[in-house]
Each structure stands twice: as structure tokens, then as C-alpha cells.
C-alpha positions as CSV (number, residue, x, y, z in Angstrom):
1,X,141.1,137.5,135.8
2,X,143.2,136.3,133.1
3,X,143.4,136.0,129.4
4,X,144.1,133.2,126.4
5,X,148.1,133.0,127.1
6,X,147.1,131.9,130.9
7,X,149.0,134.7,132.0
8,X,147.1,137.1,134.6
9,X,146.0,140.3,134.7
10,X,146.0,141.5,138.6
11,X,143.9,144.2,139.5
12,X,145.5,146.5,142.3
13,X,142.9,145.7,144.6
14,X,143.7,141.8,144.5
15,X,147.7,142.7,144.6
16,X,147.6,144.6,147.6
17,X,145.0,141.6,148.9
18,X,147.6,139.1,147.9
19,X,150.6,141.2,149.6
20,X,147.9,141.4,152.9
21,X,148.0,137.6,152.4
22,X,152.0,137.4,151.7
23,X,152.7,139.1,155.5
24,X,150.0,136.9,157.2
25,X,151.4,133.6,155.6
26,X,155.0,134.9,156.6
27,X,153.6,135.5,160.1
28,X,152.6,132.4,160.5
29,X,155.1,130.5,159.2
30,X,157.6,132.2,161.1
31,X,155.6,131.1,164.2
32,X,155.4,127.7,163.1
33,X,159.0,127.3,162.6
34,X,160.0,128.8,165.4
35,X,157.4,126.8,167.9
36,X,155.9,124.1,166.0
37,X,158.7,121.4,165.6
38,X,157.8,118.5,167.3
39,X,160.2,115.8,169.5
40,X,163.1,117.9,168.0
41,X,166.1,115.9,169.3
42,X,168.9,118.5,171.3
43,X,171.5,117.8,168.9
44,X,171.1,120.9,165.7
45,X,170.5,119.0,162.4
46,X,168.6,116.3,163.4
47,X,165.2,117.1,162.9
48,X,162.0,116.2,164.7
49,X,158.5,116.7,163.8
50,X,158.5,120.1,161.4
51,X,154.8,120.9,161.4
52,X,155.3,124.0,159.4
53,X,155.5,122.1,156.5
54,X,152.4,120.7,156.0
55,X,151.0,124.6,156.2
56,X,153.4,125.8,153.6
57,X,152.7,123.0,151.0
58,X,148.8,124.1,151.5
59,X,149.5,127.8,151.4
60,X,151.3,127.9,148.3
61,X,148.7,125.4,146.7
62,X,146.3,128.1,148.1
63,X,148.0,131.4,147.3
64,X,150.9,130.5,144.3
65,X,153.8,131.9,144.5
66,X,152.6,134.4,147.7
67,X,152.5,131.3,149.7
68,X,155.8,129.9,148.3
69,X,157.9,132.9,148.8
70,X,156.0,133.2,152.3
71,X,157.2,130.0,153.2
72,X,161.3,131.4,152.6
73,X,160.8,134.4,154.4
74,X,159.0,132.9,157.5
75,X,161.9,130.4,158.0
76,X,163.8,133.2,157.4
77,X,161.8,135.1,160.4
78,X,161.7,132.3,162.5
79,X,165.0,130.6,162.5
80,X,166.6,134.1,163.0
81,X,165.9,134.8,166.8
82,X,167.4,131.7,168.4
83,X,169.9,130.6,165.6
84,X,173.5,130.9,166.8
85,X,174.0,129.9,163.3
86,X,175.7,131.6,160.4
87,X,173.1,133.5,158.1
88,X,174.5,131.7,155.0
89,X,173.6,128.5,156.6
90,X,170.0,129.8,157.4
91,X,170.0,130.7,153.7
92,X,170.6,127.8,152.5
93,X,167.9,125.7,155.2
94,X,165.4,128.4,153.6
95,X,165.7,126.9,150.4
96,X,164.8,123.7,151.2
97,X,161.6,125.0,152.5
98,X,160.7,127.0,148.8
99,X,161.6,123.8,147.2
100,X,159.5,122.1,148.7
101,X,156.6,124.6,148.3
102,X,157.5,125.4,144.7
103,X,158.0,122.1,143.4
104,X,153.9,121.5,143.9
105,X,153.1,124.7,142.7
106,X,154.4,124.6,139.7
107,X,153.3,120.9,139.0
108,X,149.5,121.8,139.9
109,X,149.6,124.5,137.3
110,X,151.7,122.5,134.7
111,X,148.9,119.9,135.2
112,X,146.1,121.8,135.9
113,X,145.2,120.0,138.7
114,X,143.0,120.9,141.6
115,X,144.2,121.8,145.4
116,X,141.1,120.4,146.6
117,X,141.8,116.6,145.4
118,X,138.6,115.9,143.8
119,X,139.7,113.5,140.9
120,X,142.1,110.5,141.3
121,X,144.3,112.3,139.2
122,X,144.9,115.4,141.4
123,X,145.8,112.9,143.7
124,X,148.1,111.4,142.0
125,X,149.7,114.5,141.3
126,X,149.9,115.6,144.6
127,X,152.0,112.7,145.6
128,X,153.8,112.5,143.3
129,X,155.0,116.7,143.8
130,X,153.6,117.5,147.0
131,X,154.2,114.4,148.9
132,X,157.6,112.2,147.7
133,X,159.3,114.5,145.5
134,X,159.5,117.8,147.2
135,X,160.0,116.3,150.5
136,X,162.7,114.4,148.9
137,X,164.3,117.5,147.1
138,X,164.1,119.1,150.4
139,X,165.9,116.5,152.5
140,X,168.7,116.7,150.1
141,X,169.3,120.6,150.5
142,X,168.9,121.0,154.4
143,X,170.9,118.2,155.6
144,X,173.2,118.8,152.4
145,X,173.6,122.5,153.5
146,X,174.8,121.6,157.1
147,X,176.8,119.2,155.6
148,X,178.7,121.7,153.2
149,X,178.9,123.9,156.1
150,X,180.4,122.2,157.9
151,X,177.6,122.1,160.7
152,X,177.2,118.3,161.0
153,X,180.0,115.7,160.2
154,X,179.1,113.3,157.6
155,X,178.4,110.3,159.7
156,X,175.2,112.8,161.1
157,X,174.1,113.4,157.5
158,X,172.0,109.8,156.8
159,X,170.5,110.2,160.5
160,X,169.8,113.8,159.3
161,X,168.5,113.2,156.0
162,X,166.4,110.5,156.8
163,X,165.1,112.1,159.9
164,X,164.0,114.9,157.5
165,X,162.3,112.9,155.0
166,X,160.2,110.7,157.1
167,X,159.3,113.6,159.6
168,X,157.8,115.9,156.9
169,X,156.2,112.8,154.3
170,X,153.9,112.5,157.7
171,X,153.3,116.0,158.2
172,X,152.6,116.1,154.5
173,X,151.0,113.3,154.4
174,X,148.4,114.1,157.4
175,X,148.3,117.5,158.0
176,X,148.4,119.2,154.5
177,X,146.2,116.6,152.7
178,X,144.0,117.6,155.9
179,X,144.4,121.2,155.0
180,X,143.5,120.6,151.0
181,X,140.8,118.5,151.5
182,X,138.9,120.5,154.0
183,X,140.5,124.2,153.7
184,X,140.1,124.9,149.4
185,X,136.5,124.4,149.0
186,X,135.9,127.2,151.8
187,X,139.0,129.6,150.4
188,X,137.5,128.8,146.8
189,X,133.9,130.1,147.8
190,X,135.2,132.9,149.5
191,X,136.9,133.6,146.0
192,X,140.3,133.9,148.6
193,X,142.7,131.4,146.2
194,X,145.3,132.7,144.0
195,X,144.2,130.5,141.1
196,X,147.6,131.4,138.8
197,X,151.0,132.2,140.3
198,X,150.1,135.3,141.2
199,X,146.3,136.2,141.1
């Protein structure tokens, strides 16, 4: 439901559905972070394969800004049980996750583009914000956090930063465009998405 300004008017009903939806994404997530990394190398800060990405990027193209601030607080959840790491640092590496969530989000409703990827143009924005730009925003801050922290020495930050950037532009790539393509037409008829940021 929403009116003229594109603003939207949430009926309790669909808040405490979207808050039902908030905890389930953060489940999730937090599993995915905390199991789902693949050929992670032993050394902390390089990365391997970070599956949970790809599901983030979908949930908060699914579910707005529920899915974006589920995608903080599950990092958040699952980084916390085996981290010997400072919580600041953790922090930080969270961010780089709800950059990388919000920057799509926002651009699919600046351009009014659809999650399912039925034109050419939703495509285009889609990899241009969901695909190179948020992956590169968020290769910058988690790599660029353990640097300021002093977690990794600056020689490790390239290896890092790289590592980071290819490993989730083919997660991105293959699982969330995946996700999209198959998962919003079912969510959409199910009247499940959160069409605005936050209904």
C-alpha cells in the first residue's frame, strides 16, 4: 500500500510479517556466514568463497531494507561465536556486508527497476549496483578495516582485497542472479516482496 509521494503506508499486519521476515533473514545469514565460506584459506583476512553474499544481495532486493539490515546483524550473529577478534573490527567487516546489500537497494528503487530481471535494462542495473559496484565498495571496507586495525599488514591487503572482489563478483554473479531470476516471480505471486524500503 502506498500513496502519490512513493512513500508507504504499512499496515501492522505486514510490519510484524516483515519483522517475522527480518529474524528469519538474520537466521540465515548468520548460518551462512558462519558455515558457508568456501576454500577459506587458514590465514584471517584472506577470504575464500563467501556464499552468503549472493543470499544477502537477493534478500534485500526481496525484502528492502529488512533484508539489508538482516544482512549486518547476521554477520554480526555469525562472526561472533568463533571470532577471537575485537568487536570493533567485527563492526566494521559488518559494514561491508550492508554496503553491499544497500547499494542495490537503493539503486533498484532509484530506477525502478525490477528484482526479477525481465528487461535489458534491469539488467543492466543490476550490474552495474548489484554486481561491480557494491562488490567493489565492499572489498574496499573489509580488507580496509583489517588494515586500519591493524589485523593484516599492508603487503596482505592487495591479496585481501582482491581475493574479496573476485570471490563475491562469482557468488554474485552465479548464485544471486540464480536467486532473482528464479526466486521473485514465486515471492511476487505469493504477494511475500517488500516492494518499497519497508512494505
Amino acid at each position: 500500500m502506498s500513496d502519490t509521494s512513493g512513500t508507504c503506508a504499512c499496515v501492522p499486519m505486514r510490519i510484524s510479517r516483515n519483522l517475522v521476515i527480518f529474524f528469519l533473514l538474520t537466521v540465515i545469514n548468520a548460518l551462512l556466514v558462519r558455515y558457508g565460506e568456501l576454500f577459506k584459506p587458514g590465514e584471517f583476512g584472506l577470504p575464500g568463497i563467501y556464499l552468503a553474499v549472493g543470499f544477502m544481495i537477493a534478500f534485500g532486493l526481496w525484502f528492502g531494507l529488512w533484508g539489508a539490515f538482516a544482512a549486518f546483524s547476521g554477520y554480526l550473529l555469525g562472526a561472533l561465536v568463533p571470532a577471537n577478534v575485537p568487536a570493533a573490527v567485527l563492526l566494521f567487516i559488518g559494514l561491508a556486508d550492508l554496503v553491499q546489500v544497500l547499494i542495490p537497494v537503493v539503486a533498484f528503487q532509484y530506477f525502478a527497476a525490477d528484482p526479477g530481471l525481465s528487461t535489458r535494462r534491469d539488467l543492466l542495473v543490476y550490474l552495474a549496483f548489484g554486481w561491480l559496484l557494491n562488490n567493489l565498495a565492499g572489498a574496499l571496507i573489509g580488507p580496509g578495516s583489517l588494515l586500519l586495525f591493524g589485523i593484516i599488514q599492508p603487503a596482505l591487503f592487495l591479496a585481501s582485497f582482491s581475493g574479496w572482489l573476485v570471490g563475491n563478483l562469482i557468488v554474485t554473479l552465479v548464485v544471486t542472479t540464480a536467486l532473482l531470476k528464479l526466486g521473485t516471480p514465486f515471492l511476487r505471486r505469493g504477494g511475500m516482496m517488500v516492494e518499497r524500503y519497508w512494505c
